[in-house]
C-alpha positions as CSV (number, residue, x, y, z in Angstrom):
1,X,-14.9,27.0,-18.5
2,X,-10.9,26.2,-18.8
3,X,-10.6,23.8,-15.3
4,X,-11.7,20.7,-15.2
5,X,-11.4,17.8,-12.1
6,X,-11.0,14.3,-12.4
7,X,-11.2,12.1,-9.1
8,X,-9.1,8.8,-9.7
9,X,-9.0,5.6,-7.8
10,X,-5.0,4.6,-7.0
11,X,-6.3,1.5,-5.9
12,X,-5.4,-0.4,-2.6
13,X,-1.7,-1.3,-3.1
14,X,0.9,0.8,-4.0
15,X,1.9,0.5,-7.2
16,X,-0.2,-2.4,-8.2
17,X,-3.5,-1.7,-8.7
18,X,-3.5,1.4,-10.5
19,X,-5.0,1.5,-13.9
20,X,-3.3,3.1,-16.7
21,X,-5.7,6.1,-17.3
22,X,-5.9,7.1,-13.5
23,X,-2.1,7.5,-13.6
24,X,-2.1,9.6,-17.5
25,X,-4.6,11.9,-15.4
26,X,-2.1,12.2,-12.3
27,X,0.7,13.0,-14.9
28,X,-0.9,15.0,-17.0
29,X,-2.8,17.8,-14.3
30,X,-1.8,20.6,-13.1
31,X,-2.1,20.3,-9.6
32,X,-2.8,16.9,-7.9
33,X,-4.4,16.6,-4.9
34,X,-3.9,13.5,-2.9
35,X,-6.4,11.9,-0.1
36,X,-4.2,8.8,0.6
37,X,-2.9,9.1,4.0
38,X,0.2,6.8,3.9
39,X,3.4,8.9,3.7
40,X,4.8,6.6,1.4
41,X,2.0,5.9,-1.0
42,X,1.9,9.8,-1.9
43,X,5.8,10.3,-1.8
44,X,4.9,7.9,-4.9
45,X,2.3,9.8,-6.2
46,X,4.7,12.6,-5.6
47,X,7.1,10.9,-8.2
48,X,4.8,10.9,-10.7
49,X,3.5,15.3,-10.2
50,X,5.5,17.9,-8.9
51,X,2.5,19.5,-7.9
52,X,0.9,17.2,-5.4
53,X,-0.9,19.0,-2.2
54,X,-2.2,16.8,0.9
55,X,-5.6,16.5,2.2
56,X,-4.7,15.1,5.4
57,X,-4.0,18.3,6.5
58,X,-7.7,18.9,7.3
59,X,-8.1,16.2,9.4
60,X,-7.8,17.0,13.0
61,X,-9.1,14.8,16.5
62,X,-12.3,16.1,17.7
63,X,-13.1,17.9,14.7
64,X,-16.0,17.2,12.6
65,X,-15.4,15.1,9.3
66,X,-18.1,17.2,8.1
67,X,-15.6,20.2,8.3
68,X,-12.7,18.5,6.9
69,X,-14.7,17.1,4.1
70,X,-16.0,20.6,3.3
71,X,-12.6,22.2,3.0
72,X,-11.5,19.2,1.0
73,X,-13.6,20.0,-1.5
74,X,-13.3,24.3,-1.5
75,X,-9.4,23.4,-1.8
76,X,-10.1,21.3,-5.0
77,X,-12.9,23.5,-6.3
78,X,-10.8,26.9,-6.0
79,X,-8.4,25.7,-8.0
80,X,-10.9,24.5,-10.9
81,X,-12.3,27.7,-10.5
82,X,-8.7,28.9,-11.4
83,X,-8.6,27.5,-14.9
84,X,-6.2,24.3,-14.0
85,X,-6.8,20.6,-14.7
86,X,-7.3,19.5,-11.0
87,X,-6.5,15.7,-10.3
88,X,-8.2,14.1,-6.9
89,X,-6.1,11.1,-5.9
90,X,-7.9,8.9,-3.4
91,X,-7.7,5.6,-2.2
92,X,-9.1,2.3,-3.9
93,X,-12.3,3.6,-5.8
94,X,-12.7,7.3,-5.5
95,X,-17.0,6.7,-4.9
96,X,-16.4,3.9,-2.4
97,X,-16.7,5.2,1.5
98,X,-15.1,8.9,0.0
99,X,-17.4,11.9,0.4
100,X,-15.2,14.4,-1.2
101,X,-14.7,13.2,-4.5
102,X,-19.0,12.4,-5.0
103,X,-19.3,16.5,-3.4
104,X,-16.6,18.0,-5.2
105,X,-17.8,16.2,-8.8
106,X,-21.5,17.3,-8.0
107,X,-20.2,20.8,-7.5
108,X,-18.2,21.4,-10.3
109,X,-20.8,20.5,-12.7
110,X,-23.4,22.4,-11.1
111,X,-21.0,25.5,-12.0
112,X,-20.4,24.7,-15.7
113,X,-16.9,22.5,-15.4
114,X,-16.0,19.3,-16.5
115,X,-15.6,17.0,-13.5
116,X,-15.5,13.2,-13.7
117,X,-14.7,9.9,-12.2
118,X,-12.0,7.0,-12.8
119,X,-12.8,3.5,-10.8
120,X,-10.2,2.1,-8.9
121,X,-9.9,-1.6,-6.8
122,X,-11.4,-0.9,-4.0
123,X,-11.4,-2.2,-0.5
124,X,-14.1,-4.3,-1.1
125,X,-12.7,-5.7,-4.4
126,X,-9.7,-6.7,-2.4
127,X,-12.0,-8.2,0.2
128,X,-13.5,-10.3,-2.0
129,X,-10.8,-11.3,-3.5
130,X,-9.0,-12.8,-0.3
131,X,-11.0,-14.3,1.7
132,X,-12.4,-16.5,-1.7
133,X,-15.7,-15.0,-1.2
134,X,-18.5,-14.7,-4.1
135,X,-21.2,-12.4,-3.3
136,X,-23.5,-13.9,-5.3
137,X,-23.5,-17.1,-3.8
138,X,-25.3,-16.3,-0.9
139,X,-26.2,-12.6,-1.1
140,X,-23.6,-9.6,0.3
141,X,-25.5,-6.7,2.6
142,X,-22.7,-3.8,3.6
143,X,-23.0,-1.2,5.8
144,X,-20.9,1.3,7.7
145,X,-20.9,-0.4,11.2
146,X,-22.3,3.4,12.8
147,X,-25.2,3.6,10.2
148,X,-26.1,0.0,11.4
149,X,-26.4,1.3,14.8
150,X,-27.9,4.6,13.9
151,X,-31.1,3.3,12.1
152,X,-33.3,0.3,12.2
153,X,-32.4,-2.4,9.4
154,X,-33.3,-5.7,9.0
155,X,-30.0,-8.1,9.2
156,X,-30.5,-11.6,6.9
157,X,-28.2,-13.9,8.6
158,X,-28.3,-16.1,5.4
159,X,-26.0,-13.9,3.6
160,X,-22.7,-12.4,4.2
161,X,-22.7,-9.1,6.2
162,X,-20.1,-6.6,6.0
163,X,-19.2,-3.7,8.1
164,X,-17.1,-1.3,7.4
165,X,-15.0,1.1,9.9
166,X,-15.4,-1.0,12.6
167,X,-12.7,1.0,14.9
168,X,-14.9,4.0,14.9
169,X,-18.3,2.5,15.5
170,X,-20.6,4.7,16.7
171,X,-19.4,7.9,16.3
172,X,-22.2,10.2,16.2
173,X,-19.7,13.6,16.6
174,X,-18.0,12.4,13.2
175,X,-14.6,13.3,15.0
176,X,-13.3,10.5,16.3
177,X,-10.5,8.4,15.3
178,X,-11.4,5.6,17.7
179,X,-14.6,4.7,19.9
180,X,-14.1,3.0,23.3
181,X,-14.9,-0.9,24.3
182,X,-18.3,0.5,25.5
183,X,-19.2,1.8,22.0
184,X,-18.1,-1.4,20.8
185,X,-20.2,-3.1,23.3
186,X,-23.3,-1.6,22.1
187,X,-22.4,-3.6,18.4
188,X,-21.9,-6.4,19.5
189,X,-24.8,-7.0,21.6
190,X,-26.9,-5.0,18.2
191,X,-25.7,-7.9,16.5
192,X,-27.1,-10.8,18.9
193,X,-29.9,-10.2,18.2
194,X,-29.5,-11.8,15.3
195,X,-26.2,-13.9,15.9
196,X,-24.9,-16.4,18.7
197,X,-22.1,-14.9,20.5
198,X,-20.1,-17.6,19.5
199,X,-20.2,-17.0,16.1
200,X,-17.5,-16.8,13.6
201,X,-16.4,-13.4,12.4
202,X,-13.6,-12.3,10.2
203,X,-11.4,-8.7,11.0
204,X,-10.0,-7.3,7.7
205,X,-7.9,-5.1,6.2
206,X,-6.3,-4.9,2.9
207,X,-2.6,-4.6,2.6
208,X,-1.7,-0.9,1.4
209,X,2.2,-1.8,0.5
210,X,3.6,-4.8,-1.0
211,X,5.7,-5.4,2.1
212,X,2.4,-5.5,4.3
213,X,0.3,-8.9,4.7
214,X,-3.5,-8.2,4.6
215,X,-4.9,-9.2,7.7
216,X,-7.3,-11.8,7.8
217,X,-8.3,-12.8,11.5
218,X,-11.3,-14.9,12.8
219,X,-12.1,-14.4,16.0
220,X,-16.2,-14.9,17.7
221,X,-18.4,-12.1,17.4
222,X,-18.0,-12.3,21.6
223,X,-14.1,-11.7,21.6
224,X,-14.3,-8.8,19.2
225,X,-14.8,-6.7,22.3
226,X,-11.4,-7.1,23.0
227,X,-9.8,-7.2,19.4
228,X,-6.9,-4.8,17.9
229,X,-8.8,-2.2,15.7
230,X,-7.7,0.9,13.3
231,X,-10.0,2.9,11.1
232,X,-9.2,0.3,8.4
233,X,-10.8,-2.5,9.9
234,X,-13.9,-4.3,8.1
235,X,-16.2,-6.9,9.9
236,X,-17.2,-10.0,7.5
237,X,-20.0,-12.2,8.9
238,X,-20.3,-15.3,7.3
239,X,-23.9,-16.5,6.9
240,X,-25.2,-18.0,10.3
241,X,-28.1,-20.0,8.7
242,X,-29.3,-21.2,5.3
243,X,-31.3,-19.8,2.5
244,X,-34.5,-21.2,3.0
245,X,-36.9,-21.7,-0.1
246,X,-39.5,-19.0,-0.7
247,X,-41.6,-22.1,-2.0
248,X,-44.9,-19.7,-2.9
249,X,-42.9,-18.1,-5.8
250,X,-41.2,-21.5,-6.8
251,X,-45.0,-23.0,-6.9
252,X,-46.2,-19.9,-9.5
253,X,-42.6,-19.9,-11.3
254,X,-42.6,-23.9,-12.1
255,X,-46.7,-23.1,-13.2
256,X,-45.4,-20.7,-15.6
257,X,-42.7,-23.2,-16.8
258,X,-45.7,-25.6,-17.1
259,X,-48.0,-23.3,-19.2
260,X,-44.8,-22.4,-21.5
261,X,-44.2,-25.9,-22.1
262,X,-47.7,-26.3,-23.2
263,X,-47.9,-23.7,-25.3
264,X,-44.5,-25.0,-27.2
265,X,-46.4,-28.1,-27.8
């Protein structure tokens, strides 16, 4: 089987955060498709193909993502099936909030090609990275806000939450671009159950061109009813409480400790 697909991560900012092999893959295909959906990130992914399609184009309001993901991935896969070295250029990590490149990979493989994946920095890398938080201090949970709403999980408001795609919470026709203050309503009262209304959240987005400035706003979970939101937007929760010791295991841990020590002697 001649074609092959690799799905690469350009990372977040143009230019900057893409690794060395990612870009030898871009250059070296035959056809490139790219998922980014800034004009002027893929006019420079243009600069490095002369072979680079769009996969925008499937997008449409009030359609399905389900549809649009699907021919996302026929378009890459016919072209595999065609014998050519097929490049899938996406956003930050190809694996991260991307169903195309995980569907398209899975395929390809199942029919006898060579299909891989290249990490890229990824939203949440960047996340990380500028608001100065370590997820292993206190513990990280993530979730697409929707998911949240869609199905019963248990929120521990000693670690950080994160929600992702904020502007489209609770979409259950996957063709929105936006949900309404009423949708958003229904989040934030999902979330006092478990949070005061006062408390501090944090609306982010990474910066996609240099010339941007990543936006880093804290606001109280009550006045994100009323906040500016895009498809980009991530919800941070900082921890509302903390840890508290789980003082039967520390009992049997500092036994075992004990018995070790005794044996050494």
């Amino acid at each position: 089987m001649s074609g092959n697909l690799v799905c690469v991560g350009i990372g977040m900012t143009l230019g900057a955060h893409i690794c060395p092999i990612a870009k030898s893959y871009i250059q070296e295909a035959d056809v490139v498709f790219s998922g980014v959906s800034n004009g002027i990130v893929e006019l420079w992914i243009k600069e490095m193909h002369n072979d680079v399609r769009s996969l925008q184009q499937y997008y449409s309001e009030g359609k399905p993502r389900t549809i649009t993901y699907k021919e996302m991935v026929d378009a890459m896969l016919s072209e595999v099936r065609a014998g050519k070295k097929v490049v899938g250029a996406f956003y930050g990590h190809p694996g991260v909030f991307a169903y195309a490149p995980h569907k398209s990979i899975e395929l390809a493989k199942a029919e006898g090609f060579e299909a891989k994946m290249i990490p890229g920095i990824s939203a949440e890398d960047c996340l990380f990275a500028d608001l100065g938080i370590d997820p292993g201090k206190y513990g990280c949970a993530q979730y697409e806000a929707s998911q949240l709403m869609f199905y019963q999980r248990t929120i521990d408001t000693s670690a950080y939450l994160i929600l992702w795609q904020v502007g489209i919470a609770g979409d259950q026709s996957l063709g929105k671009f936006s949900t309404t203050k009423a949708y958003r309503q229904v989040l934030i009262d999902l979330l006092a159950e478990d949070y005061p209304m006062e408390h501090q959240v944090i609306l982010y987005e990474a910066a996609v061109l240099p010339i941007e400035n990543t936006r880093i706003e804290k606001i109280s979970l009550a006045d994100f009813l009323n906040a500016e939101l895009s498809q980009h937007t991530t919800m941070v929760i900082p921890p509302a409480k903390k840890m508290q010791s789980n003082n039967a295991i520390l009992k049997r841990l500092a036994e075992l400790d004990s018995t070790l020590t005794e044996q050494g002697n």
